[in-house]
N, C-alpha and C positions, 0 to 999 in steps of 0.2 A: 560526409556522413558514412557508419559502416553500417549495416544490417544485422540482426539479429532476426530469424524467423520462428515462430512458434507453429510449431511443425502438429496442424490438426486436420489433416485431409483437406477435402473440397473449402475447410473454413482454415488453412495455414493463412497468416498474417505475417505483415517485417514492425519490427520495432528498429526503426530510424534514429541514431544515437550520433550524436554532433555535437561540434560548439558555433553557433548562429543558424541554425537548421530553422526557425522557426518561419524563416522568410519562405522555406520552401514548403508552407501547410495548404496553399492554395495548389501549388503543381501537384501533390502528392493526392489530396482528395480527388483531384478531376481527373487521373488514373483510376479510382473504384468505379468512376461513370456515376458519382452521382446527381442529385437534380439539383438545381439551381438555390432552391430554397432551403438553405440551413441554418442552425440557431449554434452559436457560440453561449455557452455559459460555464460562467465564471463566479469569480467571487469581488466584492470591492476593494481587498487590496489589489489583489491580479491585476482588474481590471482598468485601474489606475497604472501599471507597469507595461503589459503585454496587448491588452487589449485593441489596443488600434493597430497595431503592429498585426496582429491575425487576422482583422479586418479586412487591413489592405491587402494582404495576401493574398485574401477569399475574392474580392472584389477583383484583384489583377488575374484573377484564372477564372472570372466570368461567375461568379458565385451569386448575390445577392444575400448576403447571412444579416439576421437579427441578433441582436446581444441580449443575454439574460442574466440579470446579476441578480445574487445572492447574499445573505450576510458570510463574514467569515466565522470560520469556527466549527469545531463538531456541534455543539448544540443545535446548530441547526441542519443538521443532518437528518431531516422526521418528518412525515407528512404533509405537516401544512408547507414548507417550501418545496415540496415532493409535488404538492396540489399546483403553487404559484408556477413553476415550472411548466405542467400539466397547459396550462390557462395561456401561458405564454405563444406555448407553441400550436394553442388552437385557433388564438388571435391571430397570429402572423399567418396560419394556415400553410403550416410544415407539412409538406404530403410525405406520404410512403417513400418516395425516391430522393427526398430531402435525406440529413444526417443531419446526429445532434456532435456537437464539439466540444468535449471537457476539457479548459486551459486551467488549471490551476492544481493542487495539490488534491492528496487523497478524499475530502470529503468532494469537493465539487467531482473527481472523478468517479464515486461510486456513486451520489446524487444523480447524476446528470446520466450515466450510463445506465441505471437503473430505468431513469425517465424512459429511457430510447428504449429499453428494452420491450415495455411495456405502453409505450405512446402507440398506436394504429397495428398493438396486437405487434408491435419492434417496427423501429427504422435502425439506419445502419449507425453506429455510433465510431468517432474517434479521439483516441486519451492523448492528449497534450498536457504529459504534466509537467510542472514548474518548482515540483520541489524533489530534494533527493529521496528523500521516501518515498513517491511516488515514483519516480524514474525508476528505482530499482525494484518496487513490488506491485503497491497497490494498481497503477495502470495497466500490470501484463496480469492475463490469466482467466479474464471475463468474471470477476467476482463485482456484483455490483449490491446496492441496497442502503437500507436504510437504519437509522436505533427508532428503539420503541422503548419506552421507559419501563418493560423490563430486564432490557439489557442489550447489547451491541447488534447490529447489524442482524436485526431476527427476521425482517422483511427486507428478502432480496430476490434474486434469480443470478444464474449464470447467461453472460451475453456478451461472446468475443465482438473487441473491436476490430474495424477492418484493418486499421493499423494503430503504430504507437507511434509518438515523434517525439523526444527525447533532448530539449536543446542545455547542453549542460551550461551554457551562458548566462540561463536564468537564473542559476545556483548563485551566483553574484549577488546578487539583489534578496535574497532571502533572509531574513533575521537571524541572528547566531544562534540563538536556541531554535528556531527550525531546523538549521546545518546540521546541530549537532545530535536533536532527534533524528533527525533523515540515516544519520550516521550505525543507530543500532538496529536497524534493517541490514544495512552493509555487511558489521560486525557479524549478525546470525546467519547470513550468508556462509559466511567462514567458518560458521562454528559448526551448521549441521550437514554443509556438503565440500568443502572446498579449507582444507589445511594450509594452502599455499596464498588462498585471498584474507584468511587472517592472520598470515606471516604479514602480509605486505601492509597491511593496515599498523600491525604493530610496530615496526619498521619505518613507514614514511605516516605515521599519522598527522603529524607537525608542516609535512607537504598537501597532503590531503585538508587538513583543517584551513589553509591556507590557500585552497582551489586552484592549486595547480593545472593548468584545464588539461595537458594530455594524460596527467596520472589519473584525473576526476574523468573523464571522458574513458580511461581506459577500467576504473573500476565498475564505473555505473554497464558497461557491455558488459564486463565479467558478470556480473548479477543478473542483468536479464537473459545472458547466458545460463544461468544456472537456474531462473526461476522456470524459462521456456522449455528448457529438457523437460521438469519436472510437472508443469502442466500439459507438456507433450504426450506423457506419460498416462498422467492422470487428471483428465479436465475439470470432472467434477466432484473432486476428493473423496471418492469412495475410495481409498486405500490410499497409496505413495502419499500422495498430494499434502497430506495432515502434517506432512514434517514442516511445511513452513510455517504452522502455527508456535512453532518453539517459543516458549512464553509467554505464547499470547493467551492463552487461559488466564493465569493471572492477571495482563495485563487488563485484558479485559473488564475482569472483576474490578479490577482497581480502576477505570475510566467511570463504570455504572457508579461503585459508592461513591464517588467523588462527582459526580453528573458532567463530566468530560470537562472540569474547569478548572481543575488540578495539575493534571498533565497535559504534555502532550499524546500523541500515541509513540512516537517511537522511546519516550519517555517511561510507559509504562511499559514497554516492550522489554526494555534493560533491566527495569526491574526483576520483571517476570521470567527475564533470562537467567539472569544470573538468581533466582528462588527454583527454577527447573533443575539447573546445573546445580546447587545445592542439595536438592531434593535425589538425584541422581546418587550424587556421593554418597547419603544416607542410605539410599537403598545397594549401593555397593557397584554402583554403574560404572562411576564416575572417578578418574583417579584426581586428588586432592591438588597433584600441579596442574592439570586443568582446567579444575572449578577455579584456580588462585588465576592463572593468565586470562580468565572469561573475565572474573570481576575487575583485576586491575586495569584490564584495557577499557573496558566499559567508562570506568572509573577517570583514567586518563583520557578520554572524549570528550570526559563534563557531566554525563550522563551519572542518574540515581543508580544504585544499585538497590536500594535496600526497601521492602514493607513498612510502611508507617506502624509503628506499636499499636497506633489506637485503630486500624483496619485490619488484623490479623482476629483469627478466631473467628467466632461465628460471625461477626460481620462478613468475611469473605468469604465464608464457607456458602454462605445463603446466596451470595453474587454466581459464588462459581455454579450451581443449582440452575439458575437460570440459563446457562454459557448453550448456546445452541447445536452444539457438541455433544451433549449430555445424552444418554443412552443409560435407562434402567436406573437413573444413581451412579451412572461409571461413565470418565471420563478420560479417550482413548491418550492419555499423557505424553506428549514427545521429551521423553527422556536421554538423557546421555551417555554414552559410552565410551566415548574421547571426542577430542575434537575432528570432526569430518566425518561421526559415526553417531547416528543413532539409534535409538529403539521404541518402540509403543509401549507403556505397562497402564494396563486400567485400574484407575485407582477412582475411590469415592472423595469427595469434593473433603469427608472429613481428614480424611489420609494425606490431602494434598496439603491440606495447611495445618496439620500434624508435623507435616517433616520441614515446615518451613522454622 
């Protein structure tokens, strides 16, 4: 395993990045000191995969852990499995010095971290994710929560975990359209901090799509390299921190009019990436060979680039409204300015899908 630490004072954490690291999720929790009593949850594909494999982990370092499954899917990313969670862990009688354990992909991780945050007033929580979108964002950074059907993740809270564990083995086992959503988290890596991690995507994408494990293990470190500076920086995105959302305002909008069963997320991510980078070039940010190399690689991934016809206009206009972003009618935009550079311009949700 190599380390990455996100560097937050009294609450720094290591994000643990391997290929078979999972065996080690029992040794690494009984380093935090915590108590006996913890709850794994998961989701039922996971849980069919990884799930006894974290078990015994827990159980050969003296653990005692409950399993909490869930369905899969964003849609059930919302209260009532927010509740069942809740119910789970008061039946087992999870105390204070218990830990809740999220193994699976980004919804079981901002579900399950949210719970902890907010289960006996916070217990300590740790991200085991199992997809590449998740290894390389959603688990670092303490962003947890929930959707509410008016739009993404509007009930949440910030709540670092004590650590992350990272096993790029599980990347194996995950469906090609997970892969290759996981993958335009990677790509915007490249595009809003790091020129030389979207060469190399561009370059070996054909090694990459084909889980190369030292290239896969060596990009997923690069990203949470670059995500931990930037929440080192800025925990709770009052400033820096907004650049990760590159595209994800539209993306967003496009998950809410679609009720999350359209895309995926990192599906509507590319989208929404490559409508910023466009949107950039209108406004004169943006030079036209790098809006062309954002879309083409996107594009070469497998990944959508482009707004559905019949969700452009006020249909999205009314989604972006809602984005939990929004301030006044103005939304703080992550625009472009080349690749590895960008900038904020606040623009009104009409202006944004004006220039799409």
């Amino acid at each position: 395993m190599e380390v990455v630490n996100v560097e937050l004072g009294a609450r720094r954490y290591p994000i643990y990045v391997g290929a078979g690291c999972l065996r080690e999720l029992g040794t690494k929790l009984a380093e935090t000191r915590c108590g006996a009593g913890v709850a794994v949850v998961t989701n039922s594909t996971v849980a069919d995969l990884y799930l006894d494999r974290a078990l015994a982990s827990l159980r050969d370092a003296a653990f005692e852990p409950i399993a909490i499954q869930i369905p899969d899917g964003e849609e059930h990313k919302n209260l009532a499995w927010l509740a069942f969670v809740y119910d789970k862990l008061i039946d087992a009688g999870v105390e204070r010095s218990g830990a809740v354990i999220a193994l699976g992909g980004g919804v079981v991780g901002d579900l399950a971290g949210f719970a902890a945050a907010t289960y006996l007033r916070g217990i300590p929580c740790v991200q085991v994710p199992t997809t590449l979108l998740a290894q390389v964002d959603s688990a670092i950074g303490g962003k947890t929560g929930i959707n509410h059907v008016a739009g993404k993740n509007l009930i949440g809270a910030f709540a670092q975990p004590r650590f992350v564990l990272a096993d790029v083995e599980t990347l194996r086992t995950l469906p090609r359209r997970e892969l290759i959503a996981g993958l335009a988290e990677v790509v915007k890596y490249g595009i809003i901090l790091d020129p030389g991690l979207f060469a190399l995507i561009e370059n070996q994408l054909s090694a990459v799509q084909h889980l190369e494990r030292d290239l896969l293990a060596r990009i997923v470190r690069m990203c949470c390299t670059l995500k931990a500076l930037v929440v080192g920086e800025d925990e709770t995105e009052s400033g820096y921190r907004a650049v990760l959302n590159f595209g994800h305002t539209i993306a967003h909008g496009l998950e809410s009019l679609t009720e999350y069963k359209q895309y995926l997320h990192g599906e509507a991510v590319a989208i929404g990436m490559v409508a910023a980078a466009r949107i950039s070039r209108r406004l004169g940010f943006c030079p036209d060979a790098d809006y062309q190399r954002i879309r083409k690689l996107l594009e070469r991934c497998g990944l959508p680039t482009e707004v559905p016809a019949d969700l452009r206009g006020e249909p999205l206009a009314l989604a972006l409204r809602s984005d939990k972003k929004a301030r006044g009618g103005l939304i703080n935009f992550v625009c472009l300015e080349a690749i590895g550079k960008t900038r904020f311009e606040r623009l009104t949700c009409d202006e944004i899908v004006k220039h799409l």
